[in-house]
Backbone as CSV, one residue per row, in Angstrom:
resi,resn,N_x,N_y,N_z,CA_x,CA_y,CA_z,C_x,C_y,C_z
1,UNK,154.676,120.387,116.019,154.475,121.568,115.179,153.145,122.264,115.495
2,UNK,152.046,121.429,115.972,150.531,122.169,116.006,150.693,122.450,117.324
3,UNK,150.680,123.729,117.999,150.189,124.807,119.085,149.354,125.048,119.241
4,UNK,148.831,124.938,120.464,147.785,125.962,120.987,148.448,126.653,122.396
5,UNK,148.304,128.376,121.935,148.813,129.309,123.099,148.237,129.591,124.188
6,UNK,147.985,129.697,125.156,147.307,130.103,126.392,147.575,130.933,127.118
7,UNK,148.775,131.464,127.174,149.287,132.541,127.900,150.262,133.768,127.446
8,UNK,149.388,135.163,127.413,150.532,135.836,126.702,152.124,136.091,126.871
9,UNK,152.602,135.620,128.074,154.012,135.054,127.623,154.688,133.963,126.555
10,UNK,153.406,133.213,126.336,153.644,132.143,125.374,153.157,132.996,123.851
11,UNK,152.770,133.925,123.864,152.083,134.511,122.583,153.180,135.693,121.945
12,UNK,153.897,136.142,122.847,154.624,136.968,123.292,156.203,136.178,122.335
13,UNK,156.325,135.558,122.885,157.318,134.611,122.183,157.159,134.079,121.216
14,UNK,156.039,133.554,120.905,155.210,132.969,119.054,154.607,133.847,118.149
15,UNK,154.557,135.181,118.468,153.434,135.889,117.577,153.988,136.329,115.986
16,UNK,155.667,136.183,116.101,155.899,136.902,114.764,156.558,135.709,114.121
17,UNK,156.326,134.378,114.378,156.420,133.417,113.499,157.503,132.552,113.283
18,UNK,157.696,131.440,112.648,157.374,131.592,111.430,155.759,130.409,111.026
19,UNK,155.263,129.898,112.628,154.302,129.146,112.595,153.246,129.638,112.726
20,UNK,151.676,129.317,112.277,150.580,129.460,113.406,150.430,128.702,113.953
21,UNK,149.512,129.622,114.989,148.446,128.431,116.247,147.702,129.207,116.878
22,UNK,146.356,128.037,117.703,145.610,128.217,118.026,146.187,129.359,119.333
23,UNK,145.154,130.036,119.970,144.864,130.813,120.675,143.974,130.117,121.845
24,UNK,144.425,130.659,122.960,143.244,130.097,123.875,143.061,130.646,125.477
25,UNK,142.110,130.898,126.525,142.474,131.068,127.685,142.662,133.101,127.970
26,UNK,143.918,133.281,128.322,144.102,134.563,128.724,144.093,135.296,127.178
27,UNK,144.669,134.777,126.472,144.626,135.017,124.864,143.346,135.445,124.101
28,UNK,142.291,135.375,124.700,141.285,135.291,124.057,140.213,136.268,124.972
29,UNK,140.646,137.344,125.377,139.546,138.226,126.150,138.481,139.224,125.622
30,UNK,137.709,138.359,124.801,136.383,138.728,124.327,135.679,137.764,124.450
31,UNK,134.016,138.433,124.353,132.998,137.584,124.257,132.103,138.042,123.290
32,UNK,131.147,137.373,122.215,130.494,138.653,121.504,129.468,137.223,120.507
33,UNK,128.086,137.439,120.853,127.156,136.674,120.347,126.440,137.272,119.239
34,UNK,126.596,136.540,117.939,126.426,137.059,116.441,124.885,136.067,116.274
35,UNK,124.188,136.855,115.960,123.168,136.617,115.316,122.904,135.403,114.184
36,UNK,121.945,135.090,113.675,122.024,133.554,112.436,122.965,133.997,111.218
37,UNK,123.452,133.364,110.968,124.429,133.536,109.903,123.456,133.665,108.413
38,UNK,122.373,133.530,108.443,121.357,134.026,107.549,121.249,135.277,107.253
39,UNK,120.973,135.882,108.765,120.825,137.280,108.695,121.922,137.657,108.238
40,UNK,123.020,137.495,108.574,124.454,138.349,108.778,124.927,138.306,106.845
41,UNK,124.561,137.119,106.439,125.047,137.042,104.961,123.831,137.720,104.262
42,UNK,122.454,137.870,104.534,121.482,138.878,103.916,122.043,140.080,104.253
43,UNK,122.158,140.815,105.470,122.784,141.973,105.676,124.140,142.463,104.816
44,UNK,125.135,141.516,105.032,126.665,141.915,104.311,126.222,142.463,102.398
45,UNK,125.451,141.468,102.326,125.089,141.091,100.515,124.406,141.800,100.041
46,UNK,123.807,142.874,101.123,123.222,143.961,100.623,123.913,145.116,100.340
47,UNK,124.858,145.404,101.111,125.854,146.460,101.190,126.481,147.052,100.408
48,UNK,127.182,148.146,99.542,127.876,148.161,98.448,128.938,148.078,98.071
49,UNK,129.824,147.415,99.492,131.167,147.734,99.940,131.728,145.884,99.956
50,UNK,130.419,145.333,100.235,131.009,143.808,100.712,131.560,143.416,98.892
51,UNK,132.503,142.556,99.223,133.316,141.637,98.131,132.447,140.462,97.982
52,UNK,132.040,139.535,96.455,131.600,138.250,96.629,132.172,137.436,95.811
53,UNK,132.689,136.398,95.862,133.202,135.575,94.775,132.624,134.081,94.963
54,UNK,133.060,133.608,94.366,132.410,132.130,93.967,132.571,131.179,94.837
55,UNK,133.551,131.030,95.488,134.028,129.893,96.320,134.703,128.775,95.897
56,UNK,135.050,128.808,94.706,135.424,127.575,94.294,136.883,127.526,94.178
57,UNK,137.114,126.265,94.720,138.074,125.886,94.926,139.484,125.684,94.108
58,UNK,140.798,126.226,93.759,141.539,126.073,92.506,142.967,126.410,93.240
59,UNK,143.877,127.287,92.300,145.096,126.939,93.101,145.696,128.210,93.465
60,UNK,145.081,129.516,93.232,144.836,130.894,93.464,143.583,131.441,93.863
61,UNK,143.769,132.303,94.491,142.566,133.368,94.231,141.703,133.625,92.945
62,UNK,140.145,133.689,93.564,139.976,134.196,92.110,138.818,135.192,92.426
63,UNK,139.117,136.882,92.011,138.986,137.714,92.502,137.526,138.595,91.340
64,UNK,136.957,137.322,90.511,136.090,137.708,90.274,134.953,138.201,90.649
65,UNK,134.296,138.858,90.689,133.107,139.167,91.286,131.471,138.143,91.069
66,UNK,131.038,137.865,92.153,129.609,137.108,91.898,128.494,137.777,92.262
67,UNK,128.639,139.097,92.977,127.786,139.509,93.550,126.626,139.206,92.946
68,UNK,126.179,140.093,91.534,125.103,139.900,91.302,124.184,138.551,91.144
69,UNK,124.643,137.729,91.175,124.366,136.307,91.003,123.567,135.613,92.367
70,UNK,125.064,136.014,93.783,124.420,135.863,94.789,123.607,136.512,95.016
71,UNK,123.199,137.587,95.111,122.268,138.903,95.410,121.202,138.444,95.328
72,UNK,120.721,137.933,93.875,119.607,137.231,93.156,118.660,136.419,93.781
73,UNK,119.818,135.494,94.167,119.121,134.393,95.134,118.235,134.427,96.187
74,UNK,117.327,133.857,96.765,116.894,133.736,98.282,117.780,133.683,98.974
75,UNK,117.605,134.172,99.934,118.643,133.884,101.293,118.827,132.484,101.750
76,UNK,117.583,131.555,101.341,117.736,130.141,102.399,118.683,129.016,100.714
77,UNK,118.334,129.294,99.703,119.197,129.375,98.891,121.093,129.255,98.996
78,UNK,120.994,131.176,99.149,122.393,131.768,98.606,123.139,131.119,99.742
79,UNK,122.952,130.355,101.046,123.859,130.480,102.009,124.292,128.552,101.803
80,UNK,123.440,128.469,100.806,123.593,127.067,100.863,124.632,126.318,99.427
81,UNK,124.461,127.891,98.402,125.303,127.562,97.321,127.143,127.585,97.814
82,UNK,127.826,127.691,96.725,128.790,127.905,96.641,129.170,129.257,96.635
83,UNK,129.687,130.143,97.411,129.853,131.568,97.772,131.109,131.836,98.443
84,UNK,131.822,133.165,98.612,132.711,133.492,99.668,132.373,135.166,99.393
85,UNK,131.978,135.769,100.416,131.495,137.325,101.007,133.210,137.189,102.196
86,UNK,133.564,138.796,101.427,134.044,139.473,102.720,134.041,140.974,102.837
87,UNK,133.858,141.485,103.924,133.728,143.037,104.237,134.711,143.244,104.917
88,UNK,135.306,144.513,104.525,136.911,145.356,105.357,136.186,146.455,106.162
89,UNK,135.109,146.901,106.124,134.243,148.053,106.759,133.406,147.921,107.566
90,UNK,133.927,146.958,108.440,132.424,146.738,109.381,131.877,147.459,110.489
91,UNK,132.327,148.733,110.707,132.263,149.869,111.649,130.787,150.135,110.947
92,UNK,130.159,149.675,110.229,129.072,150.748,109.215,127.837,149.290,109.703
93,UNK,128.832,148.481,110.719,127.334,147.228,110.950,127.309,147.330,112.500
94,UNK,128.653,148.011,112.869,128.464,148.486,114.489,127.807,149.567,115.046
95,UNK,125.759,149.673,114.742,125.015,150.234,114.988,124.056,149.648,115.935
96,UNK,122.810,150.310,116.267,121.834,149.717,116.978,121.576,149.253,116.212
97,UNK,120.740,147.790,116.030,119.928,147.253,114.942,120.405,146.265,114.065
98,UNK,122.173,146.896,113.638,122.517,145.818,112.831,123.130,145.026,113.389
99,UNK,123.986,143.738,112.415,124.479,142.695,113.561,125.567,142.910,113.939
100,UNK,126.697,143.632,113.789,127.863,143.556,115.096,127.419,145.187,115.752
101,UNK,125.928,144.820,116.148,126.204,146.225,117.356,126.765,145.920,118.973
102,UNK,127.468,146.901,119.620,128.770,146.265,120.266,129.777,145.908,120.041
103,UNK,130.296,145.581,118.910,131.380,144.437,118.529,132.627,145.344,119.156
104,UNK,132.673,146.417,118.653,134.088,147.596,118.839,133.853,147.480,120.910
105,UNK,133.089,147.664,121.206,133.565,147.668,122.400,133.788,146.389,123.678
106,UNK,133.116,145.050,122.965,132.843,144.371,123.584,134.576,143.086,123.085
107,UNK,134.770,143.348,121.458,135.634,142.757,121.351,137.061,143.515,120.763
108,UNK,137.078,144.388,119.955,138.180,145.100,119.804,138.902,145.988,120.646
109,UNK,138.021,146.486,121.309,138.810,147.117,122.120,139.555,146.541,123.452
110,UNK,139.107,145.034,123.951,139.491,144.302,125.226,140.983,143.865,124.385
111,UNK,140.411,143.386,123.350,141.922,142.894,122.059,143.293,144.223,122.253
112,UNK,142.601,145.384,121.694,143.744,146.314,121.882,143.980,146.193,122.952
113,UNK,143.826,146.672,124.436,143.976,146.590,125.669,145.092,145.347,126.001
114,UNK,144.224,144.650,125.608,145.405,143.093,126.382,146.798,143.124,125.523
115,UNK,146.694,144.339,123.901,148.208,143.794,123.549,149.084,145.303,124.032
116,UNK,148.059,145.702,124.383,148.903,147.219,124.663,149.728,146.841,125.893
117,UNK,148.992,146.134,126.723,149.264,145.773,128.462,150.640,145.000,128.570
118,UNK,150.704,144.172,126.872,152.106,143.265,126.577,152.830,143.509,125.861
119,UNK,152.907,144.995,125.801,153.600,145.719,124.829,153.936,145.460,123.928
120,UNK,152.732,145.383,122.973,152.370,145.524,121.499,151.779,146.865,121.030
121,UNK,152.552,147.462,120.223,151.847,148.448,119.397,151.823,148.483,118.321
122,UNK,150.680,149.003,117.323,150.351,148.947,116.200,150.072,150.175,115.336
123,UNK,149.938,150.585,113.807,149.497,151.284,113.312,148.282,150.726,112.586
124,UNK,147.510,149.562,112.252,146.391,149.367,111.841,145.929,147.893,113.122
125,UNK,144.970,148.446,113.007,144.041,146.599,113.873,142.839,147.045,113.503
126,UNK,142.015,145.959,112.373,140.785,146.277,112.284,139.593,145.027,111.835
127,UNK,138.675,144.734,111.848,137.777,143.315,111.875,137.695,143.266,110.510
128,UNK,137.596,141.951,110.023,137.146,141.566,108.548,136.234,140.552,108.717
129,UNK,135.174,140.283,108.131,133.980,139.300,108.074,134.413,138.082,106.308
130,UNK,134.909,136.839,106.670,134.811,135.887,105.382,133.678,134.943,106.018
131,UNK,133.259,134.903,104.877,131.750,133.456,105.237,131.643,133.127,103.905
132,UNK,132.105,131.730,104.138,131.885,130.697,102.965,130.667,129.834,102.646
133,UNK,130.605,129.312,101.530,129.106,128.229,101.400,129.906,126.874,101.839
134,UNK,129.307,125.806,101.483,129.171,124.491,102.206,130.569,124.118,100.921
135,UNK,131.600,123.398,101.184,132.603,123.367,100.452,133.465,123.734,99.494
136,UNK,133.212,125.332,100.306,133.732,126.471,99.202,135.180,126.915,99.802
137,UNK,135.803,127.496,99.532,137.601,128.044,100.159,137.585,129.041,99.907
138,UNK,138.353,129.748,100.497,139.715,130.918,100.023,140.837,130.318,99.884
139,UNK,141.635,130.101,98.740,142.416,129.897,98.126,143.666,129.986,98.612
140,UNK,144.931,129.264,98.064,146.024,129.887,98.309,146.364,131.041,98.512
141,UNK,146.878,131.597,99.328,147.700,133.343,99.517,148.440,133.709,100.183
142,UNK,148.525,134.795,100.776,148.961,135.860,101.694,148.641,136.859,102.287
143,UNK,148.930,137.315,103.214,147.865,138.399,103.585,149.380,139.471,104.222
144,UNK,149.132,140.565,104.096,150.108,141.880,104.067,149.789,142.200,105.821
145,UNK,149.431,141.168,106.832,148.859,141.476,107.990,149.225,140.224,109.090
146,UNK,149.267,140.445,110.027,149.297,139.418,111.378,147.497,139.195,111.238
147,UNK,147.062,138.182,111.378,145.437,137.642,111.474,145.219,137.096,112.560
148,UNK,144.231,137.597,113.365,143.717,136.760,114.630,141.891,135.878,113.941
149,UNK,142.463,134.962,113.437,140.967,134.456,112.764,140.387,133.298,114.013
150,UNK,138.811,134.166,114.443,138.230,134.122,115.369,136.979,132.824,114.440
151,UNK,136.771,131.553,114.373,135.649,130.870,113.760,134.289,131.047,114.652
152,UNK,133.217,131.797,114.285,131.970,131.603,114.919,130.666,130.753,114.111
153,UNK,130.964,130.486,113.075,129.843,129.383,112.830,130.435,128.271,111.989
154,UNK,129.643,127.043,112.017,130.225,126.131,110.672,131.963,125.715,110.966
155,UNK,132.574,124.792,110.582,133.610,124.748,110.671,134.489,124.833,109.110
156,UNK,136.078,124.880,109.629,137.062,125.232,108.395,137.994,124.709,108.773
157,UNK,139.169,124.406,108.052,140.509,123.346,107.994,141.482,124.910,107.450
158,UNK,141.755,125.453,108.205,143.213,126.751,108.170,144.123,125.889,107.601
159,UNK,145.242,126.199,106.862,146.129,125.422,106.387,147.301,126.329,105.739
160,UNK,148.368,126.383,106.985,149.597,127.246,106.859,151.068,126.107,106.333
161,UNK,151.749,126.430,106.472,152.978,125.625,105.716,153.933,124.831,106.798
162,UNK,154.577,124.026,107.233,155.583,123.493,107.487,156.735,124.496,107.531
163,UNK,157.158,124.798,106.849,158.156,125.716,105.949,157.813,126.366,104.787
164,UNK,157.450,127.836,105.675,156.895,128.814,104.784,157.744,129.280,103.918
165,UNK,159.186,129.601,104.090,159.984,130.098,103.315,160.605,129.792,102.555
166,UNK,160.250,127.982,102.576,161.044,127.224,101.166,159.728,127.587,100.104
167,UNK,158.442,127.439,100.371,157.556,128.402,99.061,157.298,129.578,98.718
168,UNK,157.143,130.267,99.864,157.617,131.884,99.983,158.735,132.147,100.196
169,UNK,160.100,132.012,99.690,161.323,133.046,100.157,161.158,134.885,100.019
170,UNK,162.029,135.607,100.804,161.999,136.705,100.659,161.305,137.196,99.586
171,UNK,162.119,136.994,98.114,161.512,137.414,96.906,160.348,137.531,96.765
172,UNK,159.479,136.493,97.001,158.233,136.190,96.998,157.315,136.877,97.954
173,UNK,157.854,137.096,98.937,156.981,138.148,99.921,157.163,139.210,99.263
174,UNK,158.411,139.934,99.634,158.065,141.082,99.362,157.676,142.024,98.468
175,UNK,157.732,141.038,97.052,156.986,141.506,95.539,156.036,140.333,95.390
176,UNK,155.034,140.322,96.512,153.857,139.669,96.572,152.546,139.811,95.747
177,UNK,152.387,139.192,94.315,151.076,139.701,93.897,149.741,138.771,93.903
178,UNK,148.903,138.713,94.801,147.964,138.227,94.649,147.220,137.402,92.931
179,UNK,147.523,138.211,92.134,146.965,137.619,90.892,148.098,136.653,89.947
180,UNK,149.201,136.876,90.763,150.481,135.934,90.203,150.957,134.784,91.574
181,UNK,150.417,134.482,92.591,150.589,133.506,93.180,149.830,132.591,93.337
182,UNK,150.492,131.123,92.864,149.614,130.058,92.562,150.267,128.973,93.348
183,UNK,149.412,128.139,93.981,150.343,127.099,94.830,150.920,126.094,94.241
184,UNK,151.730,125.884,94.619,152.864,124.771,93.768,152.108,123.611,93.695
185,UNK,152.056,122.672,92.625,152.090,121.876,92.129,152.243,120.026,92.589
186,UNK,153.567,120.991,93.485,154.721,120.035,94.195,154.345,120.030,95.765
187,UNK,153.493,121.420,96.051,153.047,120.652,97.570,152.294,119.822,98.284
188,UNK,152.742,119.073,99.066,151.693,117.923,99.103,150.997,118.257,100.959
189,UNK,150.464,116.904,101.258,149.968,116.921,102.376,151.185,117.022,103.611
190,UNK,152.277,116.350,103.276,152.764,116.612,104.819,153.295,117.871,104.508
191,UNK,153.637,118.626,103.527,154.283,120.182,103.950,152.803,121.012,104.471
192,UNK,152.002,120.782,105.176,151.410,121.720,105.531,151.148,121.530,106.645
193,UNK,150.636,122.561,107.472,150.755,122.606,108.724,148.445,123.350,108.869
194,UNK,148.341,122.053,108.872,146.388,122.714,109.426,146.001,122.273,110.790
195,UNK,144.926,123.145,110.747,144.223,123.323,112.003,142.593,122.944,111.952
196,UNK,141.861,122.160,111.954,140.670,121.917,112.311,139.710,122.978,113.433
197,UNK,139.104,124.357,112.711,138.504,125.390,113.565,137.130,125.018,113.586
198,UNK,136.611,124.623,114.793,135.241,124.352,115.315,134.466,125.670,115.733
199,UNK,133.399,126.382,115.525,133.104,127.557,116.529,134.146,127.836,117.823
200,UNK,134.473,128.890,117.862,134.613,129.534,119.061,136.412,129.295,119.226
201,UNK,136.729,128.131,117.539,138.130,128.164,117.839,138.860,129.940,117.534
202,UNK,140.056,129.798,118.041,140.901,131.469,117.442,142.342,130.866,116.778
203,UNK,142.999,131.743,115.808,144.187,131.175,115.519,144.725,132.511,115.320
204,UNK,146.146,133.019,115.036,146.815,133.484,114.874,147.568,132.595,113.827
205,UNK,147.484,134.071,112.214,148.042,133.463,110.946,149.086,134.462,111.001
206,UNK,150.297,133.817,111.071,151.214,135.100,110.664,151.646,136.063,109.379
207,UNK,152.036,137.199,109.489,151.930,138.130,107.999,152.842,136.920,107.086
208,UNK,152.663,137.274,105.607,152.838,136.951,104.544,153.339,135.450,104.458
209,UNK,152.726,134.502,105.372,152.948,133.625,104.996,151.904,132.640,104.196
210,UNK,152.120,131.583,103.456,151.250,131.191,102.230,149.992,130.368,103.387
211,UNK,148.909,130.605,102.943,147.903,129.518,103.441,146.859,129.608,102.422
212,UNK,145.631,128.261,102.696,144.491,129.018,102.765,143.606,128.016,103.650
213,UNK,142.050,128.669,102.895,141.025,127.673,103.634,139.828,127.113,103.291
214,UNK,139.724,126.077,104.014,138.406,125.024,103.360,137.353,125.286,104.306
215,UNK,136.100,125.651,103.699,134.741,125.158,104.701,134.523,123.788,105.006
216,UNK,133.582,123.286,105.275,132.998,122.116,105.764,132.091,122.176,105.244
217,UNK,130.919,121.226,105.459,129.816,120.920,104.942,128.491,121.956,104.619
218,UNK,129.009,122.672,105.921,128.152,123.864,105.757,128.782,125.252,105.572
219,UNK,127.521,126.501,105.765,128.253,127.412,105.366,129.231,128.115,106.807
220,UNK,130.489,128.915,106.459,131.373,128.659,107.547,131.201,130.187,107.952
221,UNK,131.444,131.167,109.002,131.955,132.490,109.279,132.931,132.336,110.136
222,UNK,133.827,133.516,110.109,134.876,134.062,110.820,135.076,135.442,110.681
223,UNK,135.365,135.920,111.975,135.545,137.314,112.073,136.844,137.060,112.115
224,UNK,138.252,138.239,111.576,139.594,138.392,111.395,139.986,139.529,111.796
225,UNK,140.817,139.541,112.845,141.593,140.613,113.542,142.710,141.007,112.602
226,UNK,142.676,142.177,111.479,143.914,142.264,111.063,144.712,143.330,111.404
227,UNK,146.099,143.093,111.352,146.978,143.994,112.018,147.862,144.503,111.033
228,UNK,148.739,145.664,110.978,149.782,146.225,110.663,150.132,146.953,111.186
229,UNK,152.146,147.306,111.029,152.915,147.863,111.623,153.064,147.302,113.597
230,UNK,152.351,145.945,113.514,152.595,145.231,114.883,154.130,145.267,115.068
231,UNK,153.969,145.701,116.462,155.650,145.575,117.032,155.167,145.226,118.609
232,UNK,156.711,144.078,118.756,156.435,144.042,120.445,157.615,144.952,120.816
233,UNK,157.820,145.724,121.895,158.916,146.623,122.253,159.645,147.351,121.359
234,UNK,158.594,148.046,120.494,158.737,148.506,119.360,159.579,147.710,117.912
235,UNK,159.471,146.639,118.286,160.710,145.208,117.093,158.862,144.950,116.120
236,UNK,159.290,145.445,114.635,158.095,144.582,113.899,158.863,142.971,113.885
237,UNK,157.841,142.093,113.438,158.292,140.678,113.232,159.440,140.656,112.006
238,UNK,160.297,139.845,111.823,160.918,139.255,110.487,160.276,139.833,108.967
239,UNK,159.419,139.082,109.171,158.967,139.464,107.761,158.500,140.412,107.232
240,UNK,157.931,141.347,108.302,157.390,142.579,108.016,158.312,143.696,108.234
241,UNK,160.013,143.026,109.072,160.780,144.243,108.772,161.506,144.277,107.214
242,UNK,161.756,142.927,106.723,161.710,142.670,105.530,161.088,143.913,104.532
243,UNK,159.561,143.701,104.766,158.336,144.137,103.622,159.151,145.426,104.060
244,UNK,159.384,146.472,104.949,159.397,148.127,105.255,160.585,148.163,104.654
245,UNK,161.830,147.701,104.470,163.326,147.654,104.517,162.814,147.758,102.737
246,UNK,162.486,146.882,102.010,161.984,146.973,100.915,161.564,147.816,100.318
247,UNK,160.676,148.393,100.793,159.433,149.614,100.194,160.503,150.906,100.990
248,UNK,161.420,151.078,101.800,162.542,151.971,101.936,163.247,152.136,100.996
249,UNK,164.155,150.893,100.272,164.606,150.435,99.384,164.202,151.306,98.325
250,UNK,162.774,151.327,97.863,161.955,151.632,96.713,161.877,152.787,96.861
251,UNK,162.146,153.826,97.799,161.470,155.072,97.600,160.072,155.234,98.574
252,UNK,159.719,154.000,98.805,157.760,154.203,99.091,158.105,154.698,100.544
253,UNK,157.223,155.269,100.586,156.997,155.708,102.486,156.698,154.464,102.814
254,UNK,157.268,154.320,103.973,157.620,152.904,105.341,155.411,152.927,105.823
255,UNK,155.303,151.672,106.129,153.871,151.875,106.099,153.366,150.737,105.434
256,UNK,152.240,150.072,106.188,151.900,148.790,105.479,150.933,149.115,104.044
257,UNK,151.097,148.584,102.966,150.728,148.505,102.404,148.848,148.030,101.775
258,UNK,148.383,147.629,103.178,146.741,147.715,103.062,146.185,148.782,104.293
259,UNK,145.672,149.715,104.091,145.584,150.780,105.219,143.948,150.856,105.101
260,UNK,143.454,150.395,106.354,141.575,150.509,106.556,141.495,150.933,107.903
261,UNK,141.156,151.548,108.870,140.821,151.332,109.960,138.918,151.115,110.315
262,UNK,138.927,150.679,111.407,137.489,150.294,111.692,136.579,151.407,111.662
């Protein structure tokens, strides 16, 4: 069941699921050296745009806000409490000076390139920054997106399903609410399917299927490639022709439902 891909013919054939896995090799054509994760969580935590919540661990999301709390803190402190920061806007840190200057050209754009070349096209691909404290998570969920989660500091335990669709069936995706999904009760250790991400590991999480994730001892980062409206030879994956067929269904204009670009 645990993969690691190496070649986009092999990625090509795995990308729309219903498993993840690691990434590796031709799969992986970026390079891009991030600054102390000190700086990068003083920088994000200043911002007015970054998200902060608590980190603590339970059986949902919990989408409270901590900012002001973390804010407060020292930096040699806040990175050491219990925390989870994420930013959807990081085009506004791809300057001279701040820390992903370069990032758009050194890593997103080699990314678009290599899926364009394997005929993948998209209507959203854009970076997200999560950085956790020292045994803090993101929770059970879903995400409305294909994820290329890139680990650059600290390590994390990814943790996707065995069989996503005996806890998520259709229903459940496609009237997906974040503040009403809670992980069962009933799942145990062998229905899941994890990955142990060391620096420099990559994974591919596929859209709407349930996961989440644990830090390690310390505090963890990852940059996240997220995608919508991915198609290879113009085919979206399963589940996301599902989500459009749905929101057709409804009246809604066809169109993923989280829209950011970089």
């Amino acid at each position: 069941m645990h993969r690691t891909v190496e070649t986009w013919p092999e990625f090509r054939d795995r990308w729309a699921g219903p498993h993840n896995f690691l990434m590796t090799g031709q799969c992986v054509p970026f390079v891009f050296e991030m600054p102390p994760i000190d700086r990068v969580v003083d920088e994000l935590r200043r911002d007015e745009l970054v998200s902060i919540g608590s980190g603590v661990k339970g059986a949902k999301l919990d989408t409270t806000s901590h900012a002001e709390t973390f804010r407060a803190l020292p930096i040699e402190r806040a990175i050491e409490s219990s925390f989870s920061v994420a930013h959807y806007r990081l085009s506004r840190f791809d300057e001279p000076g701040k820390f992903l200057h370069g990032f758009k050209e050194r890593v997103l754009d080699p990314w678009q390139a290599a899926l364009a070349r394997n005929g993948f096209t998209w209507t959203r691909c854009y970076p997200i920054i999560f950085i956790t404290g020292p045994g803090s998570a993101t929770n059970y969920h879903m995400d409305f997106s294909h994820v290329l989660a890139w680990q650059i500091y600290g390590r994390k335990k990814f943790c996707g399903l065995v069989d996503p669709d005996r806890w998520a069936p259709r229903a459940a995706r496609v009237g997906y609410n974040a503040q009403q999904f809670e992980r069962p009760g009933e799942l145990g250790a062998a229905d899941a399917l994890c990955y142990d991400m060391d620096p420099g590991s990559v994974l591919w999480n596929i859209l709407l299927t349930p996961h989440w994730v644990d830090a390690g001892p310390t505090a963890a980062m990852s940059v996240n490639l997220s995608h919508g409206g991915l198609r290879l030879h113009g085919r979206l994956s399963p589940f996301e022709q599902e989500l459009e067929a749905d929101r057709v269904a409804k009246g809604m204009k066809a169109g993923n439902p989280l829209q950011a670009t970089y």
